[in-house]
C-alpha positions in Angstrom: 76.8 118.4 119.1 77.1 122.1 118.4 78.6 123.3 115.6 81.5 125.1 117.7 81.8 121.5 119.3 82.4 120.1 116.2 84.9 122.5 114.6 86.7 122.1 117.5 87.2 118.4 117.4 87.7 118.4 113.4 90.6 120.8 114.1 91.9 118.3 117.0 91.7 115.1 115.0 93.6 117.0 111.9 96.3 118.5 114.5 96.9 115.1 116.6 97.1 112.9 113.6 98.3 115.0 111.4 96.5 114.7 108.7 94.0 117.7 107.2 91.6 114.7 105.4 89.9 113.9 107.9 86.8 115.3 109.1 84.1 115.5 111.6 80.9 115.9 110.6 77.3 116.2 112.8 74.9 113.3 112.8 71.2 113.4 111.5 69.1 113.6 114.6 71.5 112.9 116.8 73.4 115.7 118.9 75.0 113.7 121.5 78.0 113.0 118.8 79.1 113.5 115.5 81.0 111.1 112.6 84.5 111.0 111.9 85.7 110.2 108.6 88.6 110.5 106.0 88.0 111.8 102.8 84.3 109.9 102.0 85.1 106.7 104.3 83.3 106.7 107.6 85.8 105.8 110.3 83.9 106.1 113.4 81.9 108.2 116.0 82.9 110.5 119.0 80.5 110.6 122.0 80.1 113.5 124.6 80.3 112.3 127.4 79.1 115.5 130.1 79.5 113.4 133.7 79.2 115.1 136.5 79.7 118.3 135.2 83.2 117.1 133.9 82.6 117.2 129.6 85.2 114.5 127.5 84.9 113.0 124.2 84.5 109.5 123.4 86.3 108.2 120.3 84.9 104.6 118.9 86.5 102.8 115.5 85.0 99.6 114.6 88.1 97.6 112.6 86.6 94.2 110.6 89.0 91.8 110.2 88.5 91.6 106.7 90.1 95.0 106.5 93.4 93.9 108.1 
């Protein structure tokens, strides 16, 4: 993802949850999505998804059951 892509998602996350820890951040050699975390814990990964000419964003969290 672009940088202006990815500003724009950290700001959405920090808005919608509201909660200025977490972060996205780009990927190594990857630029069709970027990491979100809080603070230094990984919490998942938001794919762009550009369909048809119609652009969203993917949001996928992985929750083990050990950390329920």
């Amino acid at each position: 993802m672009k940088p202006d892509e990815i500003k724009k998602l950290d700001a959405y996350f920090k808005r919608v949850f509201q909660n200025p820890g977490l972060q996205v951040k780009a990927r190594p050699r990857k630029d069709d999505s970027a990491e979100v975390y809080m603070g230094d814990e990984f919490l998942g990964i938001v794919f762009k998804d550009d369909e048809e000419g119609e652009l969203s964003y993917n949001f996928s969290m992985a929750i083990l059951d050990i950390d329920l």
